[in-house]
SEMIKE-195250 format. One line per field, with one value per residue (C-alpha): z, x, y; chain. Coordinates in steps of 0.02 Angstrom, whole numbers, plus 50000, padded with zeros to 5 digits. Each point is the difference from the previous one (the first is absolute). Layout:
REM residues N
c3 <- [Z / ...]
c1 <- [X / ...]
c2 <- [Y / ...]
chain <- [A / ...]
END
This chain:
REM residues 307
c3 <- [50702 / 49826 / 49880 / 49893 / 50031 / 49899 / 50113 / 50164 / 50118 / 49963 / 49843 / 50063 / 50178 / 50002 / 49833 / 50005 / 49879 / 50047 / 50064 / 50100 / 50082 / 50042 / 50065 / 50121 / 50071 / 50020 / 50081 / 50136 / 50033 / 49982 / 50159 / 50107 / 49931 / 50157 / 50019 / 49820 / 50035 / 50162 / 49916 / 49825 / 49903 / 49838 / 49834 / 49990 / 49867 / 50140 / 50143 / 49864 / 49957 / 50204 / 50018 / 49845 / 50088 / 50173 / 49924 / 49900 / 50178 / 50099 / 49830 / 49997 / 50202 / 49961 / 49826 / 49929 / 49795 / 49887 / 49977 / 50168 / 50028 / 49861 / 50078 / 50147 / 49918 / 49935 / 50147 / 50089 / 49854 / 49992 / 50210 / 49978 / 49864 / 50130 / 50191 / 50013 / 50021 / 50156 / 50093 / 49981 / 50069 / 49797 / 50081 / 50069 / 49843 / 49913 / 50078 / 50009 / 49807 / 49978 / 50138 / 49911 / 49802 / 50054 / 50074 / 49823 / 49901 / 50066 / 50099 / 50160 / 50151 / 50187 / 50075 / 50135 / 49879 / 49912 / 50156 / 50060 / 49828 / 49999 / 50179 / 49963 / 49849 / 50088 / 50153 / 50075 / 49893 / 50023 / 50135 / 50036 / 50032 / 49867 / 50025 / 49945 / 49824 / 50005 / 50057 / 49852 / 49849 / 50066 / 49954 / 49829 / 49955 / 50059 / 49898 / 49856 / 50013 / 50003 / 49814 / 50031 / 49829 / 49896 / 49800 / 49942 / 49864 / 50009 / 49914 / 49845 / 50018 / 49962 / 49892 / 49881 / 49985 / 49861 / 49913 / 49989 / 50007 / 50170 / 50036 / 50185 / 50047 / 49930 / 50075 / 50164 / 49979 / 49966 / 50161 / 50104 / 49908 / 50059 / 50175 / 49996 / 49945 / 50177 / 50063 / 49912 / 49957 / 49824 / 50090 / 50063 / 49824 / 49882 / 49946 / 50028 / 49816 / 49964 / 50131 / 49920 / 49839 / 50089 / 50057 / 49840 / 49892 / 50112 / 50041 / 49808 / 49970 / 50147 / 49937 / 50138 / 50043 / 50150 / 50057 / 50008 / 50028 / 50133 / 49839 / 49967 / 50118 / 49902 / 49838 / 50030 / 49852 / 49862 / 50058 / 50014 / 49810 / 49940 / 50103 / 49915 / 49827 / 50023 / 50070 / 49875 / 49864 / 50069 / 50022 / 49829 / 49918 / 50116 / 49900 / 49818 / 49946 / 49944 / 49909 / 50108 / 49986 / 49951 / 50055 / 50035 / 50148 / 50069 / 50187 / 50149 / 50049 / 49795 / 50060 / 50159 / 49892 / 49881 / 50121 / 50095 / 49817 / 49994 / 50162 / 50109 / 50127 / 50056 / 49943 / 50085 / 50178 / 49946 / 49946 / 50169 / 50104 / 49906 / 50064 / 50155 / 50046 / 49914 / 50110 / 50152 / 49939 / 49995 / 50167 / 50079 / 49986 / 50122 / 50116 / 50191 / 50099 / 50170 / 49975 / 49954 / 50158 / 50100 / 49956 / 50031 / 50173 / 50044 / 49993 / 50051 / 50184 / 49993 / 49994 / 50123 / 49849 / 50030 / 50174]
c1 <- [48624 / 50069 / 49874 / 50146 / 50172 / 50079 / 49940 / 50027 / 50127 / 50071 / 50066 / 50053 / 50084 / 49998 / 50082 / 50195 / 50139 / 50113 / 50143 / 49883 / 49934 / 50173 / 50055 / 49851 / 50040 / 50204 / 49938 / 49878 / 50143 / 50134 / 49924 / 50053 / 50136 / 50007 / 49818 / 50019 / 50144 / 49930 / 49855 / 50019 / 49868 / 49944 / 49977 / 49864 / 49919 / 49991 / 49938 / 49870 / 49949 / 49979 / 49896 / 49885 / 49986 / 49945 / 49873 / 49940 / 49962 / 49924 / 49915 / 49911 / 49943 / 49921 / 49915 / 50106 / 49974 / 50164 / 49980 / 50030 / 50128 / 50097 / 49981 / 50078 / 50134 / 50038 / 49975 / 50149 / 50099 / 49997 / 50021 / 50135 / 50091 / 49981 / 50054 / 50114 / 49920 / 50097 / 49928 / 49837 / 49902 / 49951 / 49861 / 49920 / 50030 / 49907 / 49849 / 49982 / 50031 / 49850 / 49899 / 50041 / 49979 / 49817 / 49962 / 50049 / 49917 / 49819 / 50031 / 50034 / 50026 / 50011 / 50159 / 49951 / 49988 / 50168 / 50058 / 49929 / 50048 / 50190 / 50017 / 49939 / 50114 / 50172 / 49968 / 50150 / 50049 / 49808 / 49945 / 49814 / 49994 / 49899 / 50083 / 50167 / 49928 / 49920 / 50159 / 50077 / 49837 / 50055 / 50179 / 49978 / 49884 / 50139 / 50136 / 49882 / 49956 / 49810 / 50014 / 49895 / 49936 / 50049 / 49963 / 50034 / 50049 / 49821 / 49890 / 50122 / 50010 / 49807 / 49975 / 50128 / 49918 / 49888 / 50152 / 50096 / 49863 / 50096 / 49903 / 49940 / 50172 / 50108 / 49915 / 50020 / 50178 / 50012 / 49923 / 50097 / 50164 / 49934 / 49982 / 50181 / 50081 / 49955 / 50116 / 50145 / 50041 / 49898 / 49857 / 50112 / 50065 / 49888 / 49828 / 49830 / 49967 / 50191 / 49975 / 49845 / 50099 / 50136 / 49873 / 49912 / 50160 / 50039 / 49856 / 49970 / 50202 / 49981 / 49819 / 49907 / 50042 / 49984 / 50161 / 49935 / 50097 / 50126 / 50083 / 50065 / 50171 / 50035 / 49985 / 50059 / 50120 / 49886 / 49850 / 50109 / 50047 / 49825 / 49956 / 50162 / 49960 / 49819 / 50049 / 50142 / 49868 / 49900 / 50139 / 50045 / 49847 / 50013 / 50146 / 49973 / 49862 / 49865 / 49919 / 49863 / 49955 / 49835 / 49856 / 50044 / 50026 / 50149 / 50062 / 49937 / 50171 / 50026 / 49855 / 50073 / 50146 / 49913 / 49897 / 50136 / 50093 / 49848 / 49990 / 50110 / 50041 / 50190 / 50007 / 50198 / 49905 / 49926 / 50135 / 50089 / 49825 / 50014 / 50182 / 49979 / 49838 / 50093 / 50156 / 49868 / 49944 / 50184 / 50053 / 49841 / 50069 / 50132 / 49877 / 50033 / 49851 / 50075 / 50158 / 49923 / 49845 / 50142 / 50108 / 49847 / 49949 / 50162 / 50012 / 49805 / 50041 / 50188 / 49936 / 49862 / 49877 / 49870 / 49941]
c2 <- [50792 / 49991 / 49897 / 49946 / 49931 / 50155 / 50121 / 49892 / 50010 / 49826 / 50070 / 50164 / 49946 / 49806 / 49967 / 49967 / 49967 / 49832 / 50107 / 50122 / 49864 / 49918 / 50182 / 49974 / 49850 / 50046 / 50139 / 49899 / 49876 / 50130 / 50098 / 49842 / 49895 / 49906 / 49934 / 49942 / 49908 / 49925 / 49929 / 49955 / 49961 / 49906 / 50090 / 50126 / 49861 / 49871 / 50113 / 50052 / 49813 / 49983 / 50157 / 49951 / 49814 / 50115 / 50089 / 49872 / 49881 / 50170 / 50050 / 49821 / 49993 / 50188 / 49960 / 50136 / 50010 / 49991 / 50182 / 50071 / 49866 / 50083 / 50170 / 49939 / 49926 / 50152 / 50120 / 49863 / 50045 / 50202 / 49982 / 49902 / 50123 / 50129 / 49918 / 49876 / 49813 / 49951 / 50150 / 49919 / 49868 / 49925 / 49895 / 50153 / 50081 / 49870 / 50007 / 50183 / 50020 / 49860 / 50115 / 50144 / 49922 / 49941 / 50186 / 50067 / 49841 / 50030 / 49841 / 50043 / 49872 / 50055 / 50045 / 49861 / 49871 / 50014 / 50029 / 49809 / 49932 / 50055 / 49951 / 49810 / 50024 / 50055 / 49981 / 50033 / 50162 / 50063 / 50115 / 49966 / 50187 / 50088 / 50183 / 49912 / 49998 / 50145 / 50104 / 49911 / 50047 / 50163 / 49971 / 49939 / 50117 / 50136 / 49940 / 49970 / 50188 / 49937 / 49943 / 49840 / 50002 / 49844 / 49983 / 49800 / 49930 / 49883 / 50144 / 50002 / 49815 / 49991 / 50135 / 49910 / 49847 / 50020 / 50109 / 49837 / 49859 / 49925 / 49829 / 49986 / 49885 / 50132 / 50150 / 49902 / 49981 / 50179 / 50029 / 49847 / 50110 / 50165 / 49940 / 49939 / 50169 / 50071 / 49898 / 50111 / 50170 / 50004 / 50124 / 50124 / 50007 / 49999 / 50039 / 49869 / 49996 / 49952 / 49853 / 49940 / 50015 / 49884 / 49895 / 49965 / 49962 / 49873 / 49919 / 49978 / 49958 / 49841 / 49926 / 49957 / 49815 / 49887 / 50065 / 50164 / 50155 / 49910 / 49914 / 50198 / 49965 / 49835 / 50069 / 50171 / 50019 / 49955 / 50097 / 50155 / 49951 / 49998 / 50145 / 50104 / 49935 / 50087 / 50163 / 49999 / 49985 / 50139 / 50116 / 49966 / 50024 / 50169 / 50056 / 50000 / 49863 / 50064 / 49853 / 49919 / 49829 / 49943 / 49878 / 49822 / 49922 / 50097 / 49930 / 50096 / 50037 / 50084 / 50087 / 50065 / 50047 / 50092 / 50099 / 50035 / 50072 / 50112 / 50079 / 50114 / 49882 / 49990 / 49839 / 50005 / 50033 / 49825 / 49893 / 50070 / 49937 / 49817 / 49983 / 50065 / 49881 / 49853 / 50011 / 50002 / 49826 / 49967 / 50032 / 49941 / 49832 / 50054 / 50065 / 49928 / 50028 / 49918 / 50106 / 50183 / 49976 / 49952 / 50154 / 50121 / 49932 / 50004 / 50189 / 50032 / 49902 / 50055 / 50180 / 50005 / 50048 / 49847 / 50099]
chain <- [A / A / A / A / A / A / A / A / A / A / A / A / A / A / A / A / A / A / A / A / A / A / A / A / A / A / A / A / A / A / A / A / A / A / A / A / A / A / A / A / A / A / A / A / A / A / A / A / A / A / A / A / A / A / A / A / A / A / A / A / A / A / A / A / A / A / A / A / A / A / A / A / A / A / A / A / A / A / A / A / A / A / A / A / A / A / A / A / A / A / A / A / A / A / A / A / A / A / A / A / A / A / A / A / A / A / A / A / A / A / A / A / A / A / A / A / A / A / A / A / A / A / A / A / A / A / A / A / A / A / A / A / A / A / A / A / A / A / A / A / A / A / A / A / A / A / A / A / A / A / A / A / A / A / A / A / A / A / A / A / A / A / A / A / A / A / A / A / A / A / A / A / A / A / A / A / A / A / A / A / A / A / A / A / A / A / A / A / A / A / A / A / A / A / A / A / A / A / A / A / A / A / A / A / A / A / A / A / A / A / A / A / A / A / A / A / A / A / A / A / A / A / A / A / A / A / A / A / A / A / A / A / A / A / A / A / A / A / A / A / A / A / A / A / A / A / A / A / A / A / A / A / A / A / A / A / A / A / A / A / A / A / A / A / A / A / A / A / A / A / A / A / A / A / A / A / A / A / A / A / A / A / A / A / A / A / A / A / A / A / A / A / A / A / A / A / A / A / A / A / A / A / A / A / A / A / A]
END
C-alpha cells in the first residue's frame, strides 16, 4: 500500500495522457464495430453526469460519505477504460463499485443491503441475487489488477487552506468543484494536488455567491479569462521576474499566482484542468437525462444483461 500518491499505483498504472486514453477507448469499440453501431450512445460526459446522479441516489439510501462515493466514481471510470460499456450491465456496475469503494473506505455495508437498495432503485435492471454482484467485485477488481487504492484531491484541498487563507464558502466550493471533476477524465490525467490546485483557482476566481458554482456554465468565458490572466501571471513571474511584491493587501488569487511562480508545479497541467472542468459546466447544460437512461436500458434489456 503506497503511503503517498508518488509511489502508488494510480500514478504508475492509472495515469493517462489524452491520446492514450482515446487509443483505449477506439480500441474497446474498435473490437465490435457492430454493437457500437447498434446501440449508440450519448457522449462519455453525459453517461458520466448519469452515473454520478446513480451513485449519488444509492450513495444517499446507504449513508455512504462523499469520499467513498468518489472512489466509486472512479473505479466506474478505470472499468470502463478497460471493457467496453455495452458489454455491461452499468447498474450492476454501479452498485458493485459503491460495494467495493466502502470495503476500501473503512465503511463497509453488506453485500445484502446494496443488493436490497439497488433493487428498490432499478428495479427492473437489478437482480435481487447477491452472487450477481459479487461475480462482478470480482470482475472489477480483475481488470483493475487489484489496484483499489485511491489518493484524492480532498487531502491537498485541506492542507492548502491555511497556505491561501480560503474562507469556509470558498473552501466548499473547492470541494463542490472537486466532486464535479469525477465526472470527467481530469483523474486519469493528472495528479490530486494539481486538481486541488484547479479547484482553488476557481473557487477564488467565481466568489462564492448565491448562485453558487452552477453560475460556472453561464459565465464560462470570463471565468476562463480570469483564470488565464492568473496562471499567465504565475508562469510569467516563472520565467524571468524575480522581484517579489511586498506586504499589502495583495488578492488571494495574486497570492495563488505568486505561490504558484515559486513552486515546481506544472502550472500548464493546470491551465489544461481549468479548461477541461469549464467545458464540463458547458456541456452540462446539454445534458438529457430521459434520452441517455433511455439509451442505456435499451442495450442492458436488448442484451439479456439485466438477468
Amino acid at each position: 500500500m503506497a503511503a503517498n500518491y508518488w509511489e502508488s499505483t494510480q500514478r504508475r498504472h492509472w495515469q493517462f495522457s489524452k491520446s492514450q486514453l482515446d487509443e483505449l477507448r477506439k480500441k474497446l469499440e474498435d473490437e465490435d464495430p457492430n454493437l457500437v453501431q447498434m446501440y449508440p450512445l450519448p457522449p462519455l460526459r453525459h453517461l458520466s453526469i448519469y452515473f454520478n446522479l446513480q451513485i449519488s441516489r444509492l450513495g444517499k439510501r446507504l449513508g455512504v460519505r462523499q469520499q467513498a462515493m468518489a472512489t466509486a466514481q472512479l473505479y466506474i471510470r478505470r472499468f470502463y477504460s478497460k471493457v467496453e460499456i455495452r458489454r455491461t450491465n452499468p447498474y450492476l456496475v454501479i452498485a458493485t463499485a459503491v460495494y467495493l469503494a466502502c470495503k476500501m473506505e473503512e465503511c463497509p455495508h453488506h453485500i445484502r443491503l446494496v443488493v436490497s437498495e439497488g433493487r428498490t432503485l432499478w428495479p427492473d435492471f437489478f437482480s435481487s441475487d447477491t452472487s450477481k454482484l459479487g461475480e462482478c467485485e470480482f470482475f472489477l477488481i480483475s481488470e483493475m489488477s487489484s489496484q483499489m487504492i485511491v489518493h484524492h484531491p480532498y487531502r491537498s484541498l485541506t492542507s492548502l487552506q491555511g497556505t491561501f487563507s480560503l474562507a469556509q464558502e470558498e473552501s466548499a466550493l473547492a470541494w463542490s468543484i472537486i466532486n464535479d471533476h469525477y465526472m470527467t477524465d481530469l483523474p486519469l490525467l493528472y495528479a490530486p494536488h494539481i486538481i486541488a490546485l484547479m479547484a482553488i483557482l476557481l473557487a477564488l476566481v467565481l466568489r462564492p455567491n448565491q448562485t453558487g458554482v452552477q453560475s460556472a456554465s453561464n459565465s464560462a468565458g470570463s471565468i476562463a479569462s480570469a483564470a488565464h490572466a492568473a496562471l499567465s501571471s504565475a508562469s510569467q513571474s516563472k520565467a524571468g521576474a524575480s522581484e517579489k511584491q511586498g506586504g499589502g493587501a495583495r488578492s488571494k488569487v495574486q497570492k495563488l499566482a505568486n505561490w504558484l511562480a515559486e513552486s515546481n508545479i506544472d502550472i500548464e497541467a493546470i491551465v489544461d484542468c481549468t479548461q477541461e472542468i469549464i467545458s464540463f459546466y458547458e456541456l452540462h447544460e446539454q445534458y438529457n437525462e430521459k434520452l441517455t437512461r433511455e439509451q442505456i436500458n435499451r442495450f442492458v434489456k436488448a442484451r439479456g444483461l439485466d438477468k
